[in-house]
BAVEXTI-341163 format. One record per residue (C-alpha): x, y, z. Coordinates in pm, whole numbers, padded with zeros to 5 digits, always signed. Each point is the difference from the previous one (the first is absolute). Example, Ala and Ser with C-alpha at 12.3 -4.5 7.8 and 13.67 -1.06 7.14 Angstrom:
! BAVEXTI-341163
+01230-00450+00780 +00137+00344-00066 
END
This chain:
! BAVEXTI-341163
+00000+00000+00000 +00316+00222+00158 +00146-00037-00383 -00296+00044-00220 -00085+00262+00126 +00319+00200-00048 +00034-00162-00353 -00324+00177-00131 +00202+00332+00060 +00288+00021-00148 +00127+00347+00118 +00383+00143+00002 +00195+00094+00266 +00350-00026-00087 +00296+00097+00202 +00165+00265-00238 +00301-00075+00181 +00036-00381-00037 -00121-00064-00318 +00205-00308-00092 -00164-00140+00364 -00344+00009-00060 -00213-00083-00288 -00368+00087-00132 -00268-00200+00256 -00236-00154-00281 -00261-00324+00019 +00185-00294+00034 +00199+00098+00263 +00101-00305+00268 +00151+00259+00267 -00242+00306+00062 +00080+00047+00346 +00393+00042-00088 -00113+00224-00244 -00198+00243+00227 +00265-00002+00274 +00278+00112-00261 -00287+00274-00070 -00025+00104+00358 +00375+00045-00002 +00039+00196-00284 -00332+00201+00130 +00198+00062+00350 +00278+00170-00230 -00244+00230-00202 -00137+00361+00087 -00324-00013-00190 -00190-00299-00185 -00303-00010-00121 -00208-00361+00023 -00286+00018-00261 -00112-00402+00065 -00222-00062+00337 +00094-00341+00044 +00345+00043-00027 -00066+00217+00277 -00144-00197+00219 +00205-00309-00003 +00278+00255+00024 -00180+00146+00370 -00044-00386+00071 +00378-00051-00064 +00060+00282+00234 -00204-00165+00289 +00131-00362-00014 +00237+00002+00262 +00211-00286-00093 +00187+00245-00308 +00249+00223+00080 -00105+00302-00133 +00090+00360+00115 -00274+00190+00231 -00270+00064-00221 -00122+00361+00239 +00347+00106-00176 -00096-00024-00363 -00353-00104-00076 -00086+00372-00030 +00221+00049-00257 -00254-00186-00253 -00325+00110-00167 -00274-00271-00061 -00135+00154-00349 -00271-00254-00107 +00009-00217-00301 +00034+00237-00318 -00254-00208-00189 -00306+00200+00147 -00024+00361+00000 +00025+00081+00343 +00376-00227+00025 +00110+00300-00312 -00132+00209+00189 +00180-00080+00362 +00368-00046-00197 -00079+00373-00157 -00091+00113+00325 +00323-00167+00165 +00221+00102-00232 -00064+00364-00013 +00029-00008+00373 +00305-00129-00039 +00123+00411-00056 +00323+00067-00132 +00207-00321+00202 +00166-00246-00200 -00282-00284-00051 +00002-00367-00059 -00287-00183-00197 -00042-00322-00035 -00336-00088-00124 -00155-00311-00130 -00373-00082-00204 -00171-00217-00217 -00168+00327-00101 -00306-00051-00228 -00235+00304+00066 +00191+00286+00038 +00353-00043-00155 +00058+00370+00000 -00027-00003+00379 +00327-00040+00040 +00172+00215-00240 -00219+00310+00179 +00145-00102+00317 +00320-00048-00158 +00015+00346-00186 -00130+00171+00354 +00342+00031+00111 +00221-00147-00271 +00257+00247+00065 +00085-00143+00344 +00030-00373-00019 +00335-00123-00030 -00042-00408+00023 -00306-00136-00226 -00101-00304-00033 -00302-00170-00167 -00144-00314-00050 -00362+00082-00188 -00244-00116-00226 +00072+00003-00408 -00297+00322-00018 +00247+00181+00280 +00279-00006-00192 -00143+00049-00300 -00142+00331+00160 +00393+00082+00150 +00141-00055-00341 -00208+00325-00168 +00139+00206+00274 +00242+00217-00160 +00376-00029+00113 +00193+00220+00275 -00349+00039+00256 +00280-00203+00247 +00248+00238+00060 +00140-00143+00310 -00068-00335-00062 +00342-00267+00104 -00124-00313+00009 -00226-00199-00221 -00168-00351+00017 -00227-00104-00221 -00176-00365+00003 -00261-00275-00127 -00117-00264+00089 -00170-00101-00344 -00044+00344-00104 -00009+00086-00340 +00243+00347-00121 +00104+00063+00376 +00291+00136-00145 -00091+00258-00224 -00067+00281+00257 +00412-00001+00014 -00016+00253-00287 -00209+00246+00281 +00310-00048+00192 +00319+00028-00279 +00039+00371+00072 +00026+00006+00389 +00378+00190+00061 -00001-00175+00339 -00082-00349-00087 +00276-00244+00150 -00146-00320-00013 -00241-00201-00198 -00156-00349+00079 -00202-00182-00214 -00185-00255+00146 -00241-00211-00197 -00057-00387-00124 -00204+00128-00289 +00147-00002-00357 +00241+00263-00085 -00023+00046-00428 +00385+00090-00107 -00090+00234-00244 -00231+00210+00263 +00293-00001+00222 +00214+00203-00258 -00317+00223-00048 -00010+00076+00377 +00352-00007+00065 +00115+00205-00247 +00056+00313+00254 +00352-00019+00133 -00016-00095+00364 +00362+00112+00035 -00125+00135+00387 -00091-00317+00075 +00249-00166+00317 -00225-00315+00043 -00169-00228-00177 -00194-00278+00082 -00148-00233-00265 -00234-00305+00148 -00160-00228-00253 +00035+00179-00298 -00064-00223-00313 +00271+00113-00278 +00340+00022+00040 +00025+00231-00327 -00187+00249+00218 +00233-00042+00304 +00271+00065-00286 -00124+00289-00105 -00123+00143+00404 +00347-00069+00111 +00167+00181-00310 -00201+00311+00090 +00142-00027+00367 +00373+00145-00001 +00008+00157+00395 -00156-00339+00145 +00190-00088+00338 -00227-00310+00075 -00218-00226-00244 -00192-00323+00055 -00185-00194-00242 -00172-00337+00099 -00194-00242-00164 +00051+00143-00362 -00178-00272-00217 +00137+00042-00342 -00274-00269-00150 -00172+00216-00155 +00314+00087-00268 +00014-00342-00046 -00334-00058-00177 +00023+00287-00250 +00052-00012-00348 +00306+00231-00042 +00293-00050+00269 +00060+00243+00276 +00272+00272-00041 +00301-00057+00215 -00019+00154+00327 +00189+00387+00037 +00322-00062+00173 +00012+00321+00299 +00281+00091+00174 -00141+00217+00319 +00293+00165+00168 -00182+00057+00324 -00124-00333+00061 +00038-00143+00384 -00239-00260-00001 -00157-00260-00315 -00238-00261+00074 -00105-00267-00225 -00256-00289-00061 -00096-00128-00340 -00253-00284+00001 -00114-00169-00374 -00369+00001-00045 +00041-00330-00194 +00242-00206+00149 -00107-00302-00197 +00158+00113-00359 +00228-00175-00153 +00295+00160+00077 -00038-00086+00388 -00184+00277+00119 +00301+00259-00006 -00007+00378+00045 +00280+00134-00270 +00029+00401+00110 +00297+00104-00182 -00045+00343+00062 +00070-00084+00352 +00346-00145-00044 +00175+00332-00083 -00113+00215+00297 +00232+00202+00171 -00009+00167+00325 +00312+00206+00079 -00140+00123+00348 -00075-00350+00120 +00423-00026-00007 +00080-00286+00276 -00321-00005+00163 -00237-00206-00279 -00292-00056+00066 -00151-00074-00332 -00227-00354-00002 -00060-00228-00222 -00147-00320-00088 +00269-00315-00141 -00271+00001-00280 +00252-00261-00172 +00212+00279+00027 -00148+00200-00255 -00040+00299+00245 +00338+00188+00192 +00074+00309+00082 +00358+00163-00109 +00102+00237+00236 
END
């Protein structure tokens, strides 16, 4: 019961900070409890969040009051967060507005979460209400809410640093990127989804530079030619993960994909890497050839490297 009932709401919380840590909650989980707790933690660390999903609420209060957890007081920092409805009725768009615009002129973060079907321009009002002050954003919404946040013209986020966007199933949760492109003070971007990513979308959408861009965080993302051509846009990254990249996709289409860009980044500190083969039962053995991969360089990593990869059959190493 405990699980189901967390499952029907997916909603994002992620710790902006530990990234690599912590991925998207989404149906199927086995482990919602260790999922909440590493939520309350990351909560403890925040100065404003915004919860737009009652029942993650709730089991979050009855989190709080089992006694057996070791979880910090909760007098200390339960008033630091705003129960805003569900933004699927009117009056949940209408509580995040409200919230948000009493928010005032302090550095804000939202974190909001819907399976919007009414109102999917709820959210971009609240959003728009005081656009200029949040600096950590992320969103996990329906396909109409996203759809609604990619017609917003670019630069309304002026402050914004930190970006997550996610899907669980959602179709074009990725497009609103484009409302983001032009933020000066973007630093890092996750993109968290197990929806299809289309290759030749990703060049569409990606074809801003993100030179600004310090971290970058890529979690199921279905093409490696768009990986190729994210990271080439990425000179001033310091830290990169990408997990779960399925290249599958490539593999069933009638003209072979490109060769992946080979990037040096001089500033890189940390790269993190996981490639698993969406058909592992082809007939050359269910190998992940990435030979874009093989050439990286990293001239700040110097003794300390901390690049990972998979053996692969040793098709994958980093050069350093």
């Amino acid at each position: 019961m405990y699980s189901s009932m967390v499952a029907t709401h997916p909603v994002v919380l992620v710790p902006l900070e530990l990234l690599s840590e912590i991925f998207l909650f989404h149906k199927g989980s086995e482990n919602p409890e260790n999922w909440l707790l590493s939520l309350i933690r990351i909560c403890h660390s925040r100065r404003r969040v915004a919860f737009s999903t009652p029942k993650l609420w709730v089991h979050l209060c009855l989190l709080i009051k089992t006694p057996r957890r070791v979880i910090p007081p909760a007098a200390a920092w339960l008033r630091r967060f705003k129960f805003l409805g569900h933004t699927r009725s009117k009056n949940g768009a209408d509580l995040l507005n409200a919230w948000l615009r009493r928010a005032g002129p302090h550095k804000t973060t939202v974190c909001i979460g819907s399976e919007t079907r009414r109102a999917p321009d709820g959210v971009v009002r609240g959003l728009l209400g005081v656009s200029s002050n949040i600096v950590s954003l992320a969103l996990n919404l329906s396909s109409p809410e996203y759809f609604a946040l990619s017609r917003l013209p670019p630069g309304l986020f002026p402050s914004l640093e930190e970006l997550t966007l996610c899907s669980d199933g959602t179709e074009d949760w990725y497009r609103p990127v484009l409302t983001f492109a032009d933020t000066p003070a973007l630093r890092s971007l996750s993109l968290l989804g197990n929806h299809e990513f289309d290759p030749y979308d990703i060049q569409r959408l990606f074809s801003v530079p993100w030179q600004q861009l310090t971290c970058l965080i890529v979690r199921h993302f279905f093409s490696p030619r768009g990986v190729a051509f994210v990271l080439g846009k990425c000179r001033a990254l310091q830290r990169c993960t990408i997990d779960d990249v399925t290249p599958g996709c490539d593999r069933t289409a009638d003209v072979p994909p490109p060769p992946l860009v080979i990037a040096v980044f001089p500033a890189m500190q940390r790269f993190d890497a996981r490639f698993v083969d969406a058909d592992p039962g082809r007939e050359d053995g269910g190998t992940t050839c990435l030979p874009g991969f093989q050439r990286l360089s990293f001239p700040a990593l110097r003794r300390r490297v901390r690049a990972a990869f998979p053996p692969l059959h040793g098709l994958c190493r980093a050069v350093v």
